[in-house]
C-alpha positions as CSV (number, residue, x, y, z in Angstrom):
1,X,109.1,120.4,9.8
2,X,106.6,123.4,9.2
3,X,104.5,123.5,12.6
4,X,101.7,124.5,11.1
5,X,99.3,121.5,9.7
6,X,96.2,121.6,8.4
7,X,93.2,119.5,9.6
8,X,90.3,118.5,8.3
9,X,87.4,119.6,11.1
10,X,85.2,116.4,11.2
11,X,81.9,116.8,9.2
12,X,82.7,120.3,7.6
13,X,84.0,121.2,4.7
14,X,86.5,124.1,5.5
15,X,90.1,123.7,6.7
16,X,91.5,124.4,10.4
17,X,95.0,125.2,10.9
18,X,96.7,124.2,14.4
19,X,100.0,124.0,16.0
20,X,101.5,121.1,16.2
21,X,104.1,120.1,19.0
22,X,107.3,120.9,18.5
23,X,110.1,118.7,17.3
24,X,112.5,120.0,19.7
25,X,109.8,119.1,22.4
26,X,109.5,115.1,23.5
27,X,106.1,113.4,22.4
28,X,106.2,111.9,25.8
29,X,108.2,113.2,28.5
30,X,110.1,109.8,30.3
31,X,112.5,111.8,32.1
32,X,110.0,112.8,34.5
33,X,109.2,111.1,37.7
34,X,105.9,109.9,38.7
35,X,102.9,109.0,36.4
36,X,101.9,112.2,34.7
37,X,104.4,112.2,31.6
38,X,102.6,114.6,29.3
39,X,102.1,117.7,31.5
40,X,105.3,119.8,32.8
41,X,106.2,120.4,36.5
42,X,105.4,124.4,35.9
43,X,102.7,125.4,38.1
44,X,99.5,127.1,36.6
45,X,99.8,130.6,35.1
46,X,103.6,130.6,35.1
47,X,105.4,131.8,31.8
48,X,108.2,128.9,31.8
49,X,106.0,126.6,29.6
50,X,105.3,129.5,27.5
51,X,108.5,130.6,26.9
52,X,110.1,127.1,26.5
53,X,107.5,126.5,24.1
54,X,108.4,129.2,22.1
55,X,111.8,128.4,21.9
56,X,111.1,125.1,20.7
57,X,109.2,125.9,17.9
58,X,111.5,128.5,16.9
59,X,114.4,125.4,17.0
60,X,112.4,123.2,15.0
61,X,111.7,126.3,12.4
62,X,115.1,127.9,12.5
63,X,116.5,123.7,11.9
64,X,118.5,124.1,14.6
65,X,116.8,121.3,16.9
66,X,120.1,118.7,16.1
67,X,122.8,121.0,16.5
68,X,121.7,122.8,20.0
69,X,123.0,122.3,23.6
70,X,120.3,123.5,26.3
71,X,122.3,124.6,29.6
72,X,119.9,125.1,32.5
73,X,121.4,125.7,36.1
74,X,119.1,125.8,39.4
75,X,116.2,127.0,39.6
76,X,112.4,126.7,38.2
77,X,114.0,125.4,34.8
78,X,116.5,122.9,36.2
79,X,114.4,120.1,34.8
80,X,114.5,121.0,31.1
81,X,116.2,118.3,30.1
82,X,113.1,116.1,30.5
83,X,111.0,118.2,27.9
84,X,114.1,119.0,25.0
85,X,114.9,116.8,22.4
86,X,118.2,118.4,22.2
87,X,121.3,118.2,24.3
88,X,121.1,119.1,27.4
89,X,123.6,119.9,30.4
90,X,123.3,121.1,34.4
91,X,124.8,123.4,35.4
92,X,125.7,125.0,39.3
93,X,123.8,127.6,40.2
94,X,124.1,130.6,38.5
95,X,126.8,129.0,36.4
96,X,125.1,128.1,33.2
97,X,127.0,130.9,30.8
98,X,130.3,129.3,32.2
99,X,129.5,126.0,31.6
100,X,128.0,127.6,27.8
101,X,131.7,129.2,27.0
102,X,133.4,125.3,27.5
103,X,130.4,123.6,25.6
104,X,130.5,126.4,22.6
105,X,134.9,126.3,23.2
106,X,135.0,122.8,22.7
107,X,132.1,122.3,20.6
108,X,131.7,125.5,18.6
109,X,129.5,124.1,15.7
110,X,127.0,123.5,18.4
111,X,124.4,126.3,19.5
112,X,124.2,127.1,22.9
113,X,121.5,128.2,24.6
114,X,121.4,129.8,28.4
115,X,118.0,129.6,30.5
116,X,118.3,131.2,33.5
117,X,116.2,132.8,36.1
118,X,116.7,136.0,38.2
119,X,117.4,134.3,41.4
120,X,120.0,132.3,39.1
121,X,121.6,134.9,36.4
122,X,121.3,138.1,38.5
123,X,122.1,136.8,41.8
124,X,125.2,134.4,42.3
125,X,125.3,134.2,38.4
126,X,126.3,137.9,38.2
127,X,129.9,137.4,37.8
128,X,129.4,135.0,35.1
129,X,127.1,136.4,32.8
130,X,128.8,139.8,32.8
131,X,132.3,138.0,31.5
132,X,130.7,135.7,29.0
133,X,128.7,138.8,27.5
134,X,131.8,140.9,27.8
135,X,133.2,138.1,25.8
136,X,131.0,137.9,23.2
137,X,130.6,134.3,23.6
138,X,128.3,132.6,21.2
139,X,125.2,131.4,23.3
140,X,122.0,132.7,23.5
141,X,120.9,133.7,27.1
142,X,117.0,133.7,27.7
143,X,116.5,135.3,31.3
144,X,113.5,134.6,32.8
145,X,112.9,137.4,35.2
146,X,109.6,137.4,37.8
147,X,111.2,139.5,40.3
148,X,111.1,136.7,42.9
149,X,112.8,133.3,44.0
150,X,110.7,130.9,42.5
151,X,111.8,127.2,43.2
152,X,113.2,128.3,46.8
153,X,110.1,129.4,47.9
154,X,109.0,133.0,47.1
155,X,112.8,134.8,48.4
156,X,113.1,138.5,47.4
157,X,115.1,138.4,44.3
158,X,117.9,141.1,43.0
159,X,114.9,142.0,40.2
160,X,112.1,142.0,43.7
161,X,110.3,145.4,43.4
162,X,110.7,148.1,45.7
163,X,107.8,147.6,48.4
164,X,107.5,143.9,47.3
165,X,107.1,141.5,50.2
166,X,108.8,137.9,50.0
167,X,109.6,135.6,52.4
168,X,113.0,137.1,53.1
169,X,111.0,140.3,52.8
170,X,108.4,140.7,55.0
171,X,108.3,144.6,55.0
172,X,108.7,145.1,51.9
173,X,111.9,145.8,49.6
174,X,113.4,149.4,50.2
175,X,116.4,151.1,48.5
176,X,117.9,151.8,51.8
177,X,117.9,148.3,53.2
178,X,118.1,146.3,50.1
179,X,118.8,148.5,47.1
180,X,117.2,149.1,43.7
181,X,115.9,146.1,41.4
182,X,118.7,144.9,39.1
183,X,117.8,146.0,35.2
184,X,119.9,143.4,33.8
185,X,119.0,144.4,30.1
186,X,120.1,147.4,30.5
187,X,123.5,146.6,32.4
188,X,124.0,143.9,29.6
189,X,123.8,146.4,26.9
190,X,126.3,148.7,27.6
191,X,128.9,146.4,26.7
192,X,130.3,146.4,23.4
193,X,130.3,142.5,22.5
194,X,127.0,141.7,22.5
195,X,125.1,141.9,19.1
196,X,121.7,142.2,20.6
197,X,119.8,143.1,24.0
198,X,116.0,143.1,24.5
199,X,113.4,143.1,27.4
200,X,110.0,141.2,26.4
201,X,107.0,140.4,28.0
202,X,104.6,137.1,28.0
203,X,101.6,138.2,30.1
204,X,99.4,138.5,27.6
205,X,98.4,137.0,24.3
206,X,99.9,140.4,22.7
207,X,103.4,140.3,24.1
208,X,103.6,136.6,24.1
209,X,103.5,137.2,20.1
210,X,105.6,139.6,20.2
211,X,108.4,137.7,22.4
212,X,107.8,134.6,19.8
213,X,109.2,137.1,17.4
214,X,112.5,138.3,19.0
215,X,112.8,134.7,20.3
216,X,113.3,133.7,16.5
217,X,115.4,136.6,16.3
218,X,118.0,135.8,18.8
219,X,117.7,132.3,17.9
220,X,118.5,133.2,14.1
221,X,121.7,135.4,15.0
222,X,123.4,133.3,16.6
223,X,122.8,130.3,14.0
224,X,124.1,133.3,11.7
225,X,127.4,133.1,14.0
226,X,126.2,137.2,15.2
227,X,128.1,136.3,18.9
228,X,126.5,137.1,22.0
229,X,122.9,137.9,22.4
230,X,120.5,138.2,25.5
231,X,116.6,138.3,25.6
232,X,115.3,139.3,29.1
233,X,111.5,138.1,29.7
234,X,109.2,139.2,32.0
235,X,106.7,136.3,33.3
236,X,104.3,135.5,35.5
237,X,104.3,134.1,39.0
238,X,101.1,133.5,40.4
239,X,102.2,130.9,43.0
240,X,104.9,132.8,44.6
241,X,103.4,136.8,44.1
242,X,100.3,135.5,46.2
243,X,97.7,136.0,43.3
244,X,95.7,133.8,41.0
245,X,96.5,132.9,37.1
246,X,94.3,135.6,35.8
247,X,95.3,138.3,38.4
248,X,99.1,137.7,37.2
249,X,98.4,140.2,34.4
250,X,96.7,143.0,36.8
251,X,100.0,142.3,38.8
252,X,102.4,142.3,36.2
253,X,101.1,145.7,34.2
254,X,100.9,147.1,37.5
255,X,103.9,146.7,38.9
256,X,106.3,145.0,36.4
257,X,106.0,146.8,33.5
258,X,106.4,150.5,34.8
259,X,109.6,149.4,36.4
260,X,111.0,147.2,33.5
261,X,110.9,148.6,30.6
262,X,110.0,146.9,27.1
263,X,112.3,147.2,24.4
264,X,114.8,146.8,22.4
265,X,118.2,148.1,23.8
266,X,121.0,147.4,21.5
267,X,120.3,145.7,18.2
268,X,124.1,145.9,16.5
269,X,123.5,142.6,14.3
270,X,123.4,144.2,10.7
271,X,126.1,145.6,11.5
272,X,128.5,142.4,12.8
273,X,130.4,140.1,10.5
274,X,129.4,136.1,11.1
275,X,132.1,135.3,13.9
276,X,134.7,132.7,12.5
277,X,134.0,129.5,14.5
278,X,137.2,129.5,16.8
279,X,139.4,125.8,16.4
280,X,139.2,123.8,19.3
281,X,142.5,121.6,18.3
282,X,145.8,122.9,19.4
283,X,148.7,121.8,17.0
284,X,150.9,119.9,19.7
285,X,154.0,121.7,18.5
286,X,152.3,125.2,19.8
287,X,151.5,123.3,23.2
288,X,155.5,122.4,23.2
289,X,156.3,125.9,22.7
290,X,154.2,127.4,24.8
291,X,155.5,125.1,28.1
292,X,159.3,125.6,26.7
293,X,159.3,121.2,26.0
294,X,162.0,120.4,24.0
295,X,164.0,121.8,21.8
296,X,162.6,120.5,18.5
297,X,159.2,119.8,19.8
298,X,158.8,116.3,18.1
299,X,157.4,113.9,20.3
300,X,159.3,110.3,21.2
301,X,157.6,107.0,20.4
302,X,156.9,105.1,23.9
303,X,158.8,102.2,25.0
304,X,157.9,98.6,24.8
305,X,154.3,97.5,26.6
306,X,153.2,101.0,25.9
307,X,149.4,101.6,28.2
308,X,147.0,103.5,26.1
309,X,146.1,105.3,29.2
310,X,146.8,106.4,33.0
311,X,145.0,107.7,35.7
312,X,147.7,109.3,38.8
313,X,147.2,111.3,41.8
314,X,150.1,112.6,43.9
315,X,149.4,113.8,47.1
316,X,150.9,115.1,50.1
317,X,152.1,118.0,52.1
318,X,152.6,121.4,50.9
319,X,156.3,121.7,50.0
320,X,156.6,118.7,48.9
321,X,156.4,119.0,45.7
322,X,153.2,116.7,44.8
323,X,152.5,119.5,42.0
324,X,155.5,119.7,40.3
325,X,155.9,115.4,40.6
326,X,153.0,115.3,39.1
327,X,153.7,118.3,36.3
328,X,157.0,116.6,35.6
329,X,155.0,113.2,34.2
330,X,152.6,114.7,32.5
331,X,154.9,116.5,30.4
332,X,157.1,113.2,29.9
333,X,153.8,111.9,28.9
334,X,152.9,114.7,26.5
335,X,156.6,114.4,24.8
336,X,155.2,110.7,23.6
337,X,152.4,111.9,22.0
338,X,149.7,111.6,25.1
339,X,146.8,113.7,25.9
340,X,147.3,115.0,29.2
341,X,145.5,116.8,31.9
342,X,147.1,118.2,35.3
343,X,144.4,119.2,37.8
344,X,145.7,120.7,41.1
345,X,143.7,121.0,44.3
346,X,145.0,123.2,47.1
347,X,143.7,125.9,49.2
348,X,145.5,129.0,50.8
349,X,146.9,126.5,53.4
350,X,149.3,124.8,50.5
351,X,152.6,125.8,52.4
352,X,152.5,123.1,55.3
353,X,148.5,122.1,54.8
354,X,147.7,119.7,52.2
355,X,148.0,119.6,48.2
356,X,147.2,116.9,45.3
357,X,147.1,116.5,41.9
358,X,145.1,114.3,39.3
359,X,147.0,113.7,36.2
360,X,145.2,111.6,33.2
361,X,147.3,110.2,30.5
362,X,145.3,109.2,27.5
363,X,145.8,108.1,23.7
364,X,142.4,109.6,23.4
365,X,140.4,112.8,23.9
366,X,140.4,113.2,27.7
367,X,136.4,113.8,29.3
368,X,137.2,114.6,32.7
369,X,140.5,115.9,34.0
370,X,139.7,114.7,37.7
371,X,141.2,111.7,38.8
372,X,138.7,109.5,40.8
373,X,140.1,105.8,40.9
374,X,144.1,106.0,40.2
375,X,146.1,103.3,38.7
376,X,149.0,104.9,40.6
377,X,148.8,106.5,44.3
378,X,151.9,108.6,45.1
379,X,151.3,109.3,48.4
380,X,154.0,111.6,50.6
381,X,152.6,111.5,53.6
382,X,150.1,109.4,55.9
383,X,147.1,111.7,55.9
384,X,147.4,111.4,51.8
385,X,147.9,107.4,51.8
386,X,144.8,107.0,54.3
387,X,142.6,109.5,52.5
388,X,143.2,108.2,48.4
389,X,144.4,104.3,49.4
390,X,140.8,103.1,49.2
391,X,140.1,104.5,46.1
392,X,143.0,102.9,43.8
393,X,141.9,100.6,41.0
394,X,142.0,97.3,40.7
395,X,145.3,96.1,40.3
396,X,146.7,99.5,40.4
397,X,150.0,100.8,42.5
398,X,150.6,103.0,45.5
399,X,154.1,104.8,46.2
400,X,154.8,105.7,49.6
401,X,157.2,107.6,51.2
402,X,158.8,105.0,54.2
403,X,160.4,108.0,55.8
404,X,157.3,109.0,56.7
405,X,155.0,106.2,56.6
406,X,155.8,103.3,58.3
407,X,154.6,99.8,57.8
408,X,151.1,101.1,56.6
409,X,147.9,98.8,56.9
410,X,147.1,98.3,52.8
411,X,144.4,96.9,50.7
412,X,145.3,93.3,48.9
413,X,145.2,93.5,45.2
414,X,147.2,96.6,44.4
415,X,151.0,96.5,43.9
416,X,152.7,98.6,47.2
417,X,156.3,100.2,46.8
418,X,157.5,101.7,49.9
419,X,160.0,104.1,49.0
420,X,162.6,105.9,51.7
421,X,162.2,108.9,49.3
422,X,163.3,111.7,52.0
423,X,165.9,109.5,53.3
424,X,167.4,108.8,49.8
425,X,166.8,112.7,48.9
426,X,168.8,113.8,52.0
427,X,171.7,111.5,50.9
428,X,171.6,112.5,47.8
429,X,172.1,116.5,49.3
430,X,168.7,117.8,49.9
431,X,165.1,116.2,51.4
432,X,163.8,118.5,49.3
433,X,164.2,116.3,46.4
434,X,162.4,113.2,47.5
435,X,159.8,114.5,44.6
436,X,162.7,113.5,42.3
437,X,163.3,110.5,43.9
438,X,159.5,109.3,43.5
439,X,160.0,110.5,39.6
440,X,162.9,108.1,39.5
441,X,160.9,104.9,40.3
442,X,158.1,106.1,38.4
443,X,160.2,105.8,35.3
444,X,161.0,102.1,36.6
445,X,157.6,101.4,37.2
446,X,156.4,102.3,33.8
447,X,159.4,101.9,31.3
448,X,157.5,103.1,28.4
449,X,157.9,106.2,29.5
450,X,161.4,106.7,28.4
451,X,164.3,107.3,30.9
452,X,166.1,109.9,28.7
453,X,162.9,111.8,28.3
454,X,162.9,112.3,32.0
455,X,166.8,112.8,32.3
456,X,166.0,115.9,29.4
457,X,163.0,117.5,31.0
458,X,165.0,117.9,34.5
459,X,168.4,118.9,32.7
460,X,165.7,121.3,31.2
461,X,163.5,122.3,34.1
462,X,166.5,123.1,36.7
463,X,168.5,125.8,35.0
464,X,171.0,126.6,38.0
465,X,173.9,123.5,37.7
466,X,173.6,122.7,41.6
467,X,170.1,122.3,41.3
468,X,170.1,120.3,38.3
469,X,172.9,117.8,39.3
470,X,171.3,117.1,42.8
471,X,168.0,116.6,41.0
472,X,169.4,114.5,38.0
473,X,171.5,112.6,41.0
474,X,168.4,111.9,43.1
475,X,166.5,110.9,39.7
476,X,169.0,107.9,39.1
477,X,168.9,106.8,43.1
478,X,165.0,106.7,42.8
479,X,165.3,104.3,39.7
480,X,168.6,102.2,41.5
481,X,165.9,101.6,45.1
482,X,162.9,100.6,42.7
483,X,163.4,96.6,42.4
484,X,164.1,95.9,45.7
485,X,161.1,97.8,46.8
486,X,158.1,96.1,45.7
487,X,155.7,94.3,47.3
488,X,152.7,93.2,45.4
């Protein structure tokens, strides 16, 4: 669609050209609460309806509209998603270019596009914009800098001016207490990946113009596959600087401008080859390789009453071994051709404190490695079986270790196998292999899962012959206890 249509002015005879609304812009806006579905939530005189107005035509003109993910974190522009038509995700604040490197990873003949706000990008977002522009990721980042917290409630900002007073500021911003103002621009383009770098202005009718014009450039390299390019934007904040609409300008050339200067500050997209889009599929004989699975790498056909999918979480003590239960399954499951994620959670106190591990199993593409309802429980400890018992699905199964645990109060409807995995570990030559013992009535549980695909990835795993006997022992005593051990 051309924005530009030509109407007929009622009772003349000459033509008037308009702007239409953008495609990339909802006719109505539903998303948004309350009755008023046609205005945005911006108040008056700021330069995020201006801005995002831009970009939207430039979509629309630059046909990108179909193919473009909008990532907006906290902040003034968190509710984006209820004015483009165009995907849209949240992100955490100040995490939007992270979230941009999975979405253009996974997705890479998508266009990403970063909005962010100083509070956002050069605050707690530091971290992350650096890396993804040292990367070179493809995205486009739009920061929106008005040298103050604007959603929050008028906080100084790393961009605040020297002598500005916020609300976290009372006295003004000095260099002694405080430091300087960030120039992000100018940080961003001394490193090498990014293709283009820019500070622009909308205060006026002038620079507004001018930033629709590097906005389409941007916009354009990246569609061009030029990598990583950043467009700073100075914009008004009346509500927050204390000053009316119309005194924003004053404010800005005044105090703005002389700081942060306009410009362009590294334009290196002539000069850059269109960035091969980067395969998001892994051949599953590199994946074999690269985690040492098997010796020829082919994958086994599952057993009889093969699932197409399943959802585990192992948890327990540190030392235990809940991690390496859990990594030992999913790479059973990966030798039969599954999709697998392993997702650990642990902090600093793992040794002694507490660990667990969500493992999805899928014929499919997996959406979300964390494992919120599990169709099995393999819980090592009490804490672990009173914390995840409630939340196992319907019909689903718990393990427990009975050396532990004893005579638990559990939910009806899900199948409960009290294993003496400790005890049987210690007979077998070490409690340290109770893990192994729980792996041994997994394979009961689900047969599918082929026995001698286990039996290979421990005669694999433990390389010492000790170790590998004592494990491959308590393997076959967790799959001897299994049948007289369930209770369902």
């Amino acid at each position: 669609m051309n924005l530009k249509e030509r109407w007929r002015i009622p009772g003349g005879t000459k033509m008037a050209e308009i702007i239409a609304k953008s495609d990339a812009l909802y006719d109505v806006y539903g998303r948004k609460p309350g009755g008023d579905k046609t205005n945005t939530h911006y108040c008056a005189g700021c330069g995020h309806g201006i801005i995002q107005k831009l970009i939207a035509e430039a979509l629309t003109d630059l046909g990108m509209t179909d193919n473009t993910v909008f990532i907006s974190p906290v902040g003034c522009s968190v509710f984006s998603y209820y004015y483009f038509n165009c995907g849209n995700v949240e992100a955490p604040h100040g995490r939007a270019p992270a979230v941009g490197t999975g979405v253009t990873r996974v997705t890479p003949d998508n266009y990403v596009i970063s909005y962010q706000g100083d509070g956002d990008l050069a605050a707690i977002g530091t971290a992350e914009i650096i890396h993804a522009a040292n990367r070179g990721e493809k995205m486009t980042v739009f920061f929106v800098n008005n040298a103050i917290y604007g959603m929050t409630g008028g906080q100084m900002a790393p961009t605040s001016l020297i002598g500005q007073k916020t609300v976290t500021s009372p006295y003004g911003r000095s260099q002694e207490n405080e430091g300087y103002p960030l120039r992000m621009a100018e940080m961003i383009a001394t490193l090498e990946a990014p293709s283009y770098v820019e500070r622009c202005s909308v205060h006026d009718v002038k620079h507004v113009m001018k930033t629709r014009i590097s906005i389409r450039k941007v916009l354009q390299a990246q569609r061009d596959q030029k990598g990583f390019t950043f467009l700073e934007i100075l914009s008004q904040c009346p509500s927050n600087w204390k000053v009316t609409p119309g005194q924003s300008e004053a404010w800005m050339k005044q105090y703005a401008l002389p700081y942060f200067a306009l410009g362009v500050f590294k334009d290196d997209i002539a000069n850059r080859e269109p960035r091969p889009e980067a395969s998001a599929r892994v051949p599953a004989e590199h994946i074999h390789a690269v985690l040492e699975r098997g010796s020829t790498g082919k994958t086994v056909a599952a057993g009889e009453g093969a699932q197409k999918s399943l959802q585990l979480l192992t948890a327990g003590f540190g030392g235990q071994g809940v991690l390496l239960l859990a990594g030992m399954v999913a790479k059973v499951a990966m030798d039969h051709g599954y999709r697998i994620t392993w997702m650990p959670s642990y902090g600093p106190e793992m040794r002694g404190g507490t660990a667990n591990c969500s493992v999805v199993i899928d014929r499919d593409e997996i959406g979300s490695p964390m494992v919120e309802n599990p169709d099995l429980l393999v819980a090592m400890n009490g804490p672990s079986l009173r914390k995840f018992v409630g939340a196992v699905a319907d019909a689903g199964a718990v393990i427990y270790n009975a050396s532990i645990v004893e005579g638990p109060d559990l939910p009806e409807g899900i199948c409960v196998i009290p294993v003496k995995a400790s005890d049987i570990a210690s007979s077998c030559g070490n409690e340290r292999a109770a893990n192994t013992v729980i792996l041994g009535v997994i394979s009961r549980l689900y047969p599918w899962l082929r026995k001698e695909v286990f039996i290979d990835l421990l005669t694999d795993h433990f390389t010492r012959p000790e170790i590998r006997e004592l494990n491959l022992k308590a393997f076959a005593a967790g799959r001897d206890v299994y049948e007289g051990n369930v209770v369902c």
